[in-house]
DRENDRENMAR-712239 format. One line per 4 residues: number of its first residue (from 1); their letters; for each residue x, y, z of N, C-alpha, C. Coordinates in steps of 0.1 Angstrom, whole numbers, plus 2048, in hexadecimal, padded with zeros to 3 digits. Atoms other than C-alpha are relative to their C-alpha. Example, Ala and Ser with C-alpha at 12.3 -4.5 7.8 and 13.67 -1.06 7.14 Angstrom:
1) AS) 809,7F4,800,87B,7D3,84E,809,80C,800; 7F7,7F5,800,889,7F5,847,7F8,80B,808
END
This chain:
1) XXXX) 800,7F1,7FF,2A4,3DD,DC7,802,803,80F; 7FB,7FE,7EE,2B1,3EE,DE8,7FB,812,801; 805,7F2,7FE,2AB,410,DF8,807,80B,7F2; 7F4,7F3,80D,2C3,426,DDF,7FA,7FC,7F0
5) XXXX) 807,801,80F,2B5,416,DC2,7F2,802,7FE; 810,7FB,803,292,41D,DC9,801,811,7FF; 7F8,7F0,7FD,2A1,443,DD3,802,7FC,7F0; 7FC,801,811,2B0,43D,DA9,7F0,803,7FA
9) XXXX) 80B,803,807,28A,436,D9E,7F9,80D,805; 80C,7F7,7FD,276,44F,DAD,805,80B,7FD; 7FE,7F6,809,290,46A,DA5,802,802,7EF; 80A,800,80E,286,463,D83,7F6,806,7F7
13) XXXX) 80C,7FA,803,26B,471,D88,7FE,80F,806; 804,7ED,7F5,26C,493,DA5,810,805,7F5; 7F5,7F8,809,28D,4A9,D99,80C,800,801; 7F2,800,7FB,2A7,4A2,DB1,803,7F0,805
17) XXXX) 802,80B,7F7,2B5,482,DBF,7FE,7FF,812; 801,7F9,7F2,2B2,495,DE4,7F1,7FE,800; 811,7FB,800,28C,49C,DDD,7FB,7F1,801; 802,80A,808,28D,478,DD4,7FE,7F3,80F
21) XXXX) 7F9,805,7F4,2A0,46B,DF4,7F6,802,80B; 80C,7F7,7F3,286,483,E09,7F2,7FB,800; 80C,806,803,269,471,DF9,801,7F6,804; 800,811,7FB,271,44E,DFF,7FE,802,80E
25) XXXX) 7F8,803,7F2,280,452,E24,7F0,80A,808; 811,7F9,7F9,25B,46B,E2E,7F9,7EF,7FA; 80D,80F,802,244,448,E1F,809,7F3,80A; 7FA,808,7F6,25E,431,E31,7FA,801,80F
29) XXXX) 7FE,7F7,7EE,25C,448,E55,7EF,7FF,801; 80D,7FB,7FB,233,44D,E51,7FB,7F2,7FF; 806,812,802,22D,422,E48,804,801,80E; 7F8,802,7F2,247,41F,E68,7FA,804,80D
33) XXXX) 805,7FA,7F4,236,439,E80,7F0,7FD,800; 814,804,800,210,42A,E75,801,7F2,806; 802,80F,7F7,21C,406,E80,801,802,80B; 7F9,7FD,7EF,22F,411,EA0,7F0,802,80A
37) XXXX) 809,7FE,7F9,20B,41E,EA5,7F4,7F9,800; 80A,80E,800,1FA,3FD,EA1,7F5,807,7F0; 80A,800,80A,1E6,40E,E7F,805,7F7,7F6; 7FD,807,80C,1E1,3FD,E5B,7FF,80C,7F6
41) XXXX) 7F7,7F4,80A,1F4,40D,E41,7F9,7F7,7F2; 800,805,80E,1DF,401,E1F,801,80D,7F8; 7F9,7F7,80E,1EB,40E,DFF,7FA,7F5,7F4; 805,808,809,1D1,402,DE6,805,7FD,7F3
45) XXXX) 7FA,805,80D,1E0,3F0,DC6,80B,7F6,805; 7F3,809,7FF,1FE,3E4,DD9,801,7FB,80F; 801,809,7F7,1F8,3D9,DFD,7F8,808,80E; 801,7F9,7F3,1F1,3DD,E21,80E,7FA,809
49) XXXX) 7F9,808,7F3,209,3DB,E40,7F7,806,80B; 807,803,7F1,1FF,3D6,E63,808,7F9,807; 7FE,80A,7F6,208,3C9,E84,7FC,7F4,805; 808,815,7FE,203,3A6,E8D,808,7FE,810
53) XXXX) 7F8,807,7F1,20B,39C,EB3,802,7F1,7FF; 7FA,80A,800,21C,37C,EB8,801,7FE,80B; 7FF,800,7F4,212,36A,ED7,80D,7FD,806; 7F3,808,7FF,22D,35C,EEF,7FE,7F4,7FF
57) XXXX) 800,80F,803,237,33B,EEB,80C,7F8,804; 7F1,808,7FE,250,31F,EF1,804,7FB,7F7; 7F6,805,812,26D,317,EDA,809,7F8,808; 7F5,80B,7FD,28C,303,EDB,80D,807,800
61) XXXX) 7F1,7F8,801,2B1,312,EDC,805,7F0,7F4; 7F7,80B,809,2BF,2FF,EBD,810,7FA,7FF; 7F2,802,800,2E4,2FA,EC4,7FC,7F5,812; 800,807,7F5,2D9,2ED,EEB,7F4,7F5,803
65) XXXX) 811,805,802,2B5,2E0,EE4,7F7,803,80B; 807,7FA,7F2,2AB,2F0,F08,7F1,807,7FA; 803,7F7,805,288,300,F08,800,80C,806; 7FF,7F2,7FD,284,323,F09,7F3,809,7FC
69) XXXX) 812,7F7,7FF,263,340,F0F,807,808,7F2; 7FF,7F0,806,263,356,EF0,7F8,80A,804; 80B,7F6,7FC,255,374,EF8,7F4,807,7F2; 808,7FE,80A,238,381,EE6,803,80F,7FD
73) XXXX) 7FA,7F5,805,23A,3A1,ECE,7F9,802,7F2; 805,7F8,809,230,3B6,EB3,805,7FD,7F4; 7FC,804,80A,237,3AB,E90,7FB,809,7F4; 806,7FA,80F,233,3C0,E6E,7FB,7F5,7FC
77) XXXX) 805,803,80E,221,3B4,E50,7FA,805,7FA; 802,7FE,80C,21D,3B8,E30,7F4,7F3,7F7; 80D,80B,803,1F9,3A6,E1D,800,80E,7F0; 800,7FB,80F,201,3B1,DF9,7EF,801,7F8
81) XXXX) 80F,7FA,809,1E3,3C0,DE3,800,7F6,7F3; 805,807,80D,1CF,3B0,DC6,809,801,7F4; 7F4,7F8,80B,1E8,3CB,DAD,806,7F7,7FE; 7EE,807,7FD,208,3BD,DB9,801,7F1,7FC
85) XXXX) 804,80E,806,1FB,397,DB9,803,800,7F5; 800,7F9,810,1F5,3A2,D96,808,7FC,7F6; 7F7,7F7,809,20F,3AF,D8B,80F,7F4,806; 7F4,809,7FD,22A,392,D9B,7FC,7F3,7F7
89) X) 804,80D,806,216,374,D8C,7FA,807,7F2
END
């Protein structure tokens, strides 16, 4: 399933496929603007996301084998709820 077909499911349900479009892309934008701000976004039944920092480190360049610093950085994630587990297995 991709963006437009979740837009399909949910106008299903509100009246318009616009109204539908406007719902998805507001829960997208307010998950988006609560990581940007380091918060945790749980949504009981189906998960939490959160930021996770990723120290720096040293890697390898695979084509040269040279090493190289990664830099450290901010990483989404996603730690799926009890529901969801559930409901996949």
């Amino acid at each position: 399933m991709n963006k437009s077909d979740l837009v399909n499911e949910v106008a299903k349900i509100v009246k318009t496929k616009k109204d539908a479009q406007g719902a998805v892309d507001s829960v997208f934008s307010a998950i988006t603007q609560a990581l940007k701000n380091e918060d945790i976004v749980t949504i009981i039944g189906f998960g939490t996301f959160k930021v996770s920092k990723r120290s720096a480190r040293k890697g390898r360049n695979p084509q040269t084998g040279a090493e190289m610093e990664i830099k450290a950085k901010n990483v989404p994630k996603f730690i799926p709820g009890k529901a969801l587990k559930t409901a996949v297995n």
